[in-house]
N, C-alpha and C positions, 0 to 999 in steps of 0.2 A: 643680731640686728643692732642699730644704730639708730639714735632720734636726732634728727638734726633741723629744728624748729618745730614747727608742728606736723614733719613728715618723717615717716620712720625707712630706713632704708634698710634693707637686705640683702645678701649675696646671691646670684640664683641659684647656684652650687646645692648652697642649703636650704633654697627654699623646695630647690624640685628631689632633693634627698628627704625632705619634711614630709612632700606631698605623698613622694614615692611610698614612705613610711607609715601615713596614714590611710592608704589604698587598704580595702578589706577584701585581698584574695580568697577567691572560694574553694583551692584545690590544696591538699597536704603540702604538697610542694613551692606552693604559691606561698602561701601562710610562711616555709621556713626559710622562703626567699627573704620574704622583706624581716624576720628573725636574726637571720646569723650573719656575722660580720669576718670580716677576714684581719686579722687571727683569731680565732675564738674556742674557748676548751668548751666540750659543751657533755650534759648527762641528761640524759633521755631514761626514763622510766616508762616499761610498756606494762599494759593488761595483759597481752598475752602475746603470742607468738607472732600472729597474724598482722597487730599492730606493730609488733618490734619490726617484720620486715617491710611495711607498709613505712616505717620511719628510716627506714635500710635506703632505700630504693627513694622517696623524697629528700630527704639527705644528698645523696649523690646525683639527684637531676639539678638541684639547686648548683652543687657543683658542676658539675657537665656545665650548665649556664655561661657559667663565668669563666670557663676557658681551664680548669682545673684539673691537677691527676688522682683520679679516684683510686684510694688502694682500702680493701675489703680484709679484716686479718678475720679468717674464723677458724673455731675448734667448739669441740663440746657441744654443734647445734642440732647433732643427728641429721643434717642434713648436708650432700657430697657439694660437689664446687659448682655442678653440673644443675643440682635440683634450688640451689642461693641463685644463680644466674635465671632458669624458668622464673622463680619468685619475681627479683627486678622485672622480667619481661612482662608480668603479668602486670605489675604494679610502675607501669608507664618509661620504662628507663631499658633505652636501648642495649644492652647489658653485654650481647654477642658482639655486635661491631663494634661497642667500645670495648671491649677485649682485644679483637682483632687488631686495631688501632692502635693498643698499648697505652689508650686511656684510662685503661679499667685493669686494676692489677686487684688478682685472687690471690693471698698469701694468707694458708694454715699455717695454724700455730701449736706449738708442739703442745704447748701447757697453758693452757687461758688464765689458770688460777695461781699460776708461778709470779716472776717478778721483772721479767725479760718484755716486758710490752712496749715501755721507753725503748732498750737498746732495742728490739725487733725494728723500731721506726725511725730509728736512729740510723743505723744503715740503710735502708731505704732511704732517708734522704740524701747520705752520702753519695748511692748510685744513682739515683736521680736529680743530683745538685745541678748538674748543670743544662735541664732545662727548660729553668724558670719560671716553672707553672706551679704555683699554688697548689699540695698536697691535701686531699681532704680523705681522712682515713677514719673508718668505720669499728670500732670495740665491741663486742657486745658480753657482756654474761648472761648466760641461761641457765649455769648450776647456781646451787648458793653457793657464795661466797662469805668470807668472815672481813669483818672491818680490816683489820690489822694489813690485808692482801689488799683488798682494795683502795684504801691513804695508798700504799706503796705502790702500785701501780698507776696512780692518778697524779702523783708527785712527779716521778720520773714523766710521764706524757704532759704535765703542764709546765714541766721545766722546757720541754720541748717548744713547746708554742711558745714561751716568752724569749726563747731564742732565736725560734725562725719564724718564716712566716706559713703558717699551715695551719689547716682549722682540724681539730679532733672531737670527735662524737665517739662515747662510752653511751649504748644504751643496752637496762639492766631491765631482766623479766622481773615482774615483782614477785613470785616466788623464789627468787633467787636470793631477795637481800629482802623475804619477810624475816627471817630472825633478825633484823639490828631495830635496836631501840633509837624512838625519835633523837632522840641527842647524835646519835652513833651517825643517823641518816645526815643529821645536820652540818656532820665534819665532814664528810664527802660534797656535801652540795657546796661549803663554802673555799674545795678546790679545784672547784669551775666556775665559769665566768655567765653561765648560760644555763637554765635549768626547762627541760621538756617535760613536761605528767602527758601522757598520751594514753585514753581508754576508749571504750565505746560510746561513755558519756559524755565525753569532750576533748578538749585541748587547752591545754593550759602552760603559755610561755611567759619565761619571768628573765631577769638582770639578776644579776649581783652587784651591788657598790659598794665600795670600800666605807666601813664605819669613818662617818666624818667627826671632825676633831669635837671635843666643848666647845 
């Protein structure tokens, strides 16, 4: 904004991106509509399963929204391609005809806990460079993982985002990363741009900003 005498002036741009931003959606998906930005690396912590795929499926209707190609990488969730898509259907996201569409790509992954999650999404953008829809691609862990695997695979997918334009979601069961110490949790949250706590108690979405100077 701008004061220019004793009136203040504003762009509408910004004022109806303010307004938009101050609306209190009442629906999961609602809530991470006016949350997530485009690029944005983001880490989602569930309570349990039912929430992890309740964050799966709001996730990608926000994208659906926006005109966006949803790609789904899973492994290790005990659950086939077939019973992840029921899930979506159940939890509000047309999941079949965006399949059929080729808006919705299923892509298992051999090793969740390996170190191939950047390249895996790396050629996929390749194959789908040219066209032009904003990629919004789903992570999840469900086994524990050890810090050391998880930096390295969060580095590679946020090298990703700062080079194109794609929004990624890692979200972790909290029995998967109870063994890391508060500090351990803090190096992972501060290589995303975007942090989710999702439980049955609540919802709790935060920013990261870059430490400002002295």
């Amino acid at each position: 904004c701008l004061k220019v005498g004793k009136h203040w002036r504003i762009r509408r741009e910004n004022l109806e991106d303010f307004l938009k931003r101050s609306e209190r959606p009442v629906t999961l998906a609602g809530q991470l509509g006016s949350f997530l930005q485009e690029p944005d690396s983001v880490l989602a912590i569930a309570q349990n399963i039912d929430i992890l795929h309740r964050l799966d499926a709001a996730f990608f209707r926000v994208g659906q929204a926006r005109g966006g190609l949803l790609v789904k990488f899973y492994a290790g969730e005990e659950y086939s391609e077939d019973e992840l898509l029921a899930s979506f259907e159940e939890n509000g996201l047309e999941a079949s005809r965006l399949k059929r569409e080729g808006r919705l790509l299923m892509r298992p992954e051999e090793d969740p806990l390996g170190e191939g999650r950047g390249e895996a999404l790396g050629r996929l953008l390749e194959e789908e460079g040219g066209e032009g829809r904003v990629v919004w691609a789903s992570f999840n862990w469900v086994r524990p993982v050890d810090l050391d695997t998880a930096l390295e695979q969060q580095n590679g997918l946020s090298e990703l985002v700062d080079a194109r334009h794609l929004v990624v979601k890692t979200a972790a069961l909290e029995e998967a990363i109870d063994e890391w110490a508060p500090s351990e949790l803090r190096r992972v949250q501060a290589a995303h741009s975007a942090i989710i706590l999702a439980s049955e108690g609540g919802l709790s979405l935060s920013r990261a900003t870059p430490m400002p100077p002295s």
